[in-house]
Residue, then its C-alpha position, 0 to 999 in steps of 0.5 A: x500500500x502507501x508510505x502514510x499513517x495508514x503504513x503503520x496501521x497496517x503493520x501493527x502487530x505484525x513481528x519483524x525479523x531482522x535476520x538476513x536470511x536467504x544467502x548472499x553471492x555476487x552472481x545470480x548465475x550458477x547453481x540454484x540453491x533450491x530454497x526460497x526465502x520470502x519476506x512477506x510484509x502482509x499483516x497479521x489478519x494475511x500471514x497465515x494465508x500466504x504462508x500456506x499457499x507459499x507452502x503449497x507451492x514449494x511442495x507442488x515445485x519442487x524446492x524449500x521456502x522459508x517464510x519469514x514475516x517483515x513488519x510493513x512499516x520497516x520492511x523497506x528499509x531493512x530490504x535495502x540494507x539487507x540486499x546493499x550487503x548482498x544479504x536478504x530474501x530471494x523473494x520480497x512482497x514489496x508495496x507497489x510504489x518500491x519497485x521502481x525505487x528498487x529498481x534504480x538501486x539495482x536491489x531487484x533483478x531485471x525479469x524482462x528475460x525471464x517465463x515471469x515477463x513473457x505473457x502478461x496479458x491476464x493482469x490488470x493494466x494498472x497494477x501491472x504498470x506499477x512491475x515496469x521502471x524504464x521500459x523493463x519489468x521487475x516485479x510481477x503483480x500480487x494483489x491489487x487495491x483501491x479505495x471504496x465508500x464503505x458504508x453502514x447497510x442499516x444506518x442508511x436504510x433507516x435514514x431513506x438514503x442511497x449511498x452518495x455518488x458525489x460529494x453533494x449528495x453525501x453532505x445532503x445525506x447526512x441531515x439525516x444521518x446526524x450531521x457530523x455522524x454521516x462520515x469520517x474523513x481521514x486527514x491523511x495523504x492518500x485519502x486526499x487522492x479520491x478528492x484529487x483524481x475526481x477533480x482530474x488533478x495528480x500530484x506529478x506529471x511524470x512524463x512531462x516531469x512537472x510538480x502539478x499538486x498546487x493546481x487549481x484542480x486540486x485547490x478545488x480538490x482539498x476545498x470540497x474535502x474541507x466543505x464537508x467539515x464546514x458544513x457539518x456533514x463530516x468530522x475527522x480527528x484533525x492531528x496525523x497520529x489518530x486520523x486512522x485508528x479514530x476511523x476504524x473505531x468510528x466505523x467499526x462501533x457504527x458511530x460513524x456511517x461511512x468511510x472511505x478505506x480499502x479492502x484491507x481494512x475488511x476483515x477489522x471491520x468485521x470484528x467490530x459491533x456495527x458488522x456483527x452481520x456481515x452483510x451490513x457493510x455496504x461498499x461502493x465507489x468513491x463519489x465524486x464531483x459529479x456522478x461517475x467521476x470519483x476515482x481513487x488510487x491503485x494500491x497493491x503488492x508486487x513480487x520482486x526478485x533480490x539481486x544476486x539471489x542464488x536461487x533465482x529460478x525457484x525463485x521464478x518458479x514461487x512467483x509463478x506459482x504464488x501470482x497463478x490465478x489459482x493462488x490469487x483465487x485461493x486469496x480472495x477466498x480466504x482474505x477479500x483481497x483482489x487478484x491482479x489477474x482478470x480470470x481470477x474474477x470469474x472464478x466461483x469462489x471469487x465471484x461468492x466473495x462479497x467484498x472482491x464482487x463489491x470491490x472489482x468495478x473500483x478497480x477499473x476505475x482506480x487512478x495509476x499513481x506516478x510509477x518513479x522511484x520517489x513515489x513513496x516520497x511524495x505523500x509525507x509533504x501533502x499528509x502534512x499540509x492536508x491535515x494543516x489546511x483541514x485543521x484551518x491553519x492555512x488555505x488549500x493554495x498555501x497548503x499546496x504551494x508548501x507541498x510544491x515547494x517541499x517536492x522541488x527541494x526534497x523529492x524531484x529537485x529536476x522537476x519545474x513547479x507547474 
């Protein structure tokens, strides 16, 4: 997923392992080990999942694995100093925004020569875009992500309304949801995407290398996040630290009707008092602007291959097992996780899932993030001026004109500012 507060949320309870398993070498030619080591950076509702299916897949292939869980909010770093000295795992679960950092480090090997490359046709364009830095490929999808409305059945079935296609009909909806009641916004970085994207704004544009966050777009953008704080049709917690816990608990005890999350957060949703029947959580597309016009950002998981592994092809043959529609199936059962493969879609156990079936229309909508390797860099100067501007302590222009000036000096110095 992201580099946010919503990384730590994520991550938390998941153990790290701070040993440098896998074995070093300089070549990834030779003689293959046969045993994969695979850091999985999934949390604790996930590990026990992948573990299995990774199992599975060493028993069917023919090789050993060694599953070893990273806590998500290190386990970046820890790759990156682990693979620097030639240590770390032959397979690595990395968010999607790593691989291209990766990539320009030399961490990852280059599978554009490989069986992982040759026929990617079944993957979903957008989390497969996420695989590519400079025209090759370095990774191969694992799961893919939005965000959705996630909403209380009941809470809006009693109040006569319909979940919001646009930012106007939510603030309409909630007089009678009991206003600030109706939704939580969450102050964060990437939840200021959906309000961005539906506008038509980014944060970058890579191609032309330009710093496009202080457009009017997304002036207009953060002004309709904060619309719906003035006029009492949402609240938020104003400061980074709670925003995300003060959510999920908001949503989950059925004080808040409505969210805006992604299907990760599912499974803690339905540990809480308002989904005691699971089949009160309603999920849907994010409004927008205007109807059909919300779009939020694609997420996910990729699997990347260490540099100078010495088991590269079991390592090739893992992936192919783990990113196989069988595998991604098996997920979306166990999990409600979305396959990164379109046949995965139709298969039975997939389409019996009510959170894949719910989520799949968000996922040909969802907004491709800038695929460069400071990706993940550029959502710490916008969490901060977003929750600023949503607290009152500047306007979106100001906000946003810091955040240009912080992306310049600190992330894509080579960028001009407009």
């Amino acid at each position: 997923m992201r580099r946010t507060t919503l990384v730590t949320a994520m991550a938390t309870g998941v153990a790290l392992v701070l040993t440098a398993c896998g074995g070093g070498g300089s070549s990834s030619s030779g003689s293959d080990t046969g045993e994969v080591t695979f850091w999985d950076t999934s949390g604790p509702n996930e590990s026990p999942v992948f573990k299995k299916i990774a199992e599975d897949c060493a028993t069917k292939g023919g090789y050993k694995v060694k599953v070893e869980t990273q806590a998500f909010d290190g386990a970046l770093n820890n790759y990156k100093t682990a693979a620097q000295g030639g240590q770390g795992p032959d397979v690595f679960r990395a968010e999607v925004a790593w691989v291209p950092q990766l990539a320009k480090l030399g961490l990852v090997e280059d599978l554009s020569d490989t069986d992982l490359a040759k026929d990617t046709s079944d993957f979903l364009e957008a989390p497969l875009g996420s695989t590519k830095y400079e025209g090759k490929t370095y990774a191969v999808p694992q799961v893919t992500d939005s965000l959705a409305l996630l909403y209380n059945k009941k809470k809006l079935a009693d109040a006569g309304v319909e979940p919001p296609k646009t930012w106007d009909e939510l603030k309409a909806a909630a007089a009678k949801l009991g206003g600030e009641k109706a939704f939580f916004l969450n102050n964060d970085a990437y939840y200021a995407l959906p309000f961005i994207y539906g506008e038509g704004g980014d944060l970058v544009d890579a191609s032309a290398k330009k710093i496009v966050v202080n457009s009017a777009q997304n002036v207009k953008a953060l002004e309709t996040a904060k619309g719906l704080l003035d006029s009492k049709a949402a609240t938020t917690a104003l400061d980074a630290t709670n925003s995300y816990s003060n959510m999920q608990a908001a949503f989950s005890s059925g004080e808040a009707a409505m969210v805006i999350n992604g299907p990760w957060a599912v499974a803690d949703y339905l540990k809480g008092a308002a989904f005691t029947d699971k089949s009160n959580l309603g999920i849907a597309p994010v409004p927008g602007p205007s109807a059909g016009k919300g779009s939020a950002p694609v997420g996910g998981h990729d699997y990347v291959i260490r540099k100078a592994t010495k088991a590269k092809q079991s390592s090739i043959k893992f992936i192919q097992c783990m990113a196989s529609v069988e595998s991604q199936a098996a997920i979306a059962k166990e999990l409600g996780l979305l396959p990164s493969r379109k046949s995965a879609y139709q298969n039975a156990d997939v389409k019996a899932n009510a959170v894949v079936a719910a989520f799949e229309p968000v996922t040909k909508v969802a907004h491709e993030r800038p695929w460069i390797p400071e990706g993940g860099e550029l959502f710490d100067p916008l969490k901060i001026s977003y929750a600023d501007f949503l607290a009152g302590k500047k306007d979106a222009k100001a906000a946003l004109d810091d955040v240009a000036k912080a992306y310049k000096d600190k992330v894509v110095p080579e960028y001009s500012i407009g």
